[in-house]
Every structure is written in structure tokens, then in C-alpha cells.
C-alpha positions, 0 to 999 in steps of 0.5 A: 755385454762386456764382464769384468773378471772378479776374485772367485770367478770361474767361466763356469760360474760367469756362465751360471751367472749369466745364463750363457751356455759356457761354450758361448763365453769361451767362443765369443773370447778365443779362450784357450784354457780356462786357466787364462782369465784372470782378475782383472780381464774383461770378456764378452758374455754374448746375449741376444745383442751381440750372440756371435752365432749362427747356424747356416744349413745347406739342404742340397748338400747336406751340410750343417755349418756352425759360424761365429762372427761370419766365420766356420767354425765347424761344419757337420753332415746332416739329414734333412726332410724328405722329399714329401716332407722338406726341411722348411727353407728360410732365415729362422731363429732358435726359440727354444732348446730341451732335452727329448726323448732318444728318438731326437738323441737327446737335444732338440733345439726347436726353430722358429718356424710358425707352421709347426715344430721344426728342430735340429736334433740328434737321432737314433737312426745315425745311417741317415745321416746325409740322406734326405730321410727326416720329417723336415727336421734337421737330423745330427749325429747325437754327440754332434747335436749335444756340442751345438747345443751346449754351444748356441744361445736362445735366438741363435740365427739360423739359415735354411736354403 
């Protein structure tokens, strides 16, 4: 959806407003600094329709890559489940994003996988980090976890081979 900035807008307040995480708004518009809006601009508030992200998680290699408009814009290590208990492969979506307990590091962002409760989270046990240690869940660094969160809207794409 395209916004026209107004007098007394701030991104936080569009992002309040449209309840679009603030890091999506700045993204999706190459924002810099948010000193460069001015009254007048038009930007992009991503919504399911036109939501710039993605998340692609390669299991062999460990890898979490965070995209915007097919291209990376972060790449993170992660740890993915176990060989008795694998990460479910598939194209799923994010159906719903909380804060846990510190055993998920705080930020839980939970798949739409339909055989259980599958997530990207942060964790309490950063040394298993590029392991294959989880329960099938994706495991971050918390601070990691806490960026893509405040990043990614609801029904985010999400890739898992």
C-alpha cells in the first residue's frame, strides 16, 4: 500500500498506525535516516499483498537468509533439528510472532507447519549454534532473532530445504 506522508508523521507513528513493524517501512523504502521523510513523500507500507520479505533456511548448511525483494539482506547461522527430530522442509509462512520464555530468547515467530508447533526463535544455549541440536525448530542467536522479528510482518514467506 502506498502512504502519503503528512504533517506530524513520524515512521514511528506510520508504523503504529498501520501496524507494520518499523523495520519493514524503513526496508521496503531504502530509508536511510529518518530525518529524509518528508511531508509530501509517498512510501511503501508492506502488507500481506505487497510484504517485500522472505526468509530462506538451508538446512545442510545451516544458513538463515533474511531477502527483501529476492535479494539478501542478511544471512545468519543457525541450528536446525536434529537428526531424530528434523526441521520440517517445505514452503511455510509465519502465522504468528510472540515473546517466549528465555528458553526461546525471547522471540518465537511460529511456522505455519500444520503437524506441530515449529518456529524461528532465539535461545538460551548459543553453542548450538550451526549444530544440528533443535527439536526441529530453527534456533538463533537471541539478539539475531529479536532483529528478524522486529523486521518480518505476519505471513512472511518462509523456505525450508
Amino acid at each position: 500500500m502506498k502512504y502519503t506522508i503528512k504533517k506530524g508523521d513520524t515512521l514511528a507513528r506510520i508504523s503504529y498506525r498501520f501496524k507494520t513493524p518499523l523495520k519493514s517501512i524503513i526496508y521496503a523504502n531504502n530509508i536511510t535516516s529518518p530525518d529524509t521523510i518528508n511531508v509530501g513523500d509517498t512510501i511503501i507500507i508492506p502488507d500481506e499483498q505487497d510484504n517485500p520479505f522472505a526468509i530462506e533456511i538451508i538446512t545442510k548448511n545451516r544458513i538463515l537468509k533474511l531477502l527483501s525483494n529476492d535479494k539478501v539482506l542478511k544471512e545468519y547461522s543457525v541450528a536446525v533439528g536434529k537428526p531424530s527430530t528434523p526441521t520440517p522442509k517445505g514452503s511455510w509462512t509465519i502465522i504468528k510472532k510472540g515473546l517466549w520464555g528465555e528458553q526461546f530468547g525471547g522471540y518465537f515467530m511460529q511456522l505455519s507447519v500444520p503437524w506441530g508447533i515449529y518456529g524461528i526463535h532465539g535461545t538460551n544455549k548459543p553453542w548450538s549454534i550451526g549444530t544440528r541440536a533443535s527439536n526441529g525448530c530453527i534456533r538463533m542467536y537471541s539478539n539475531q532473532a529479536a532483529e528478524v522479528y522486529s523486521i518480518i510482518p505476519l505471513n512472511t514467506p518462509v523456505l525450508i530445504y
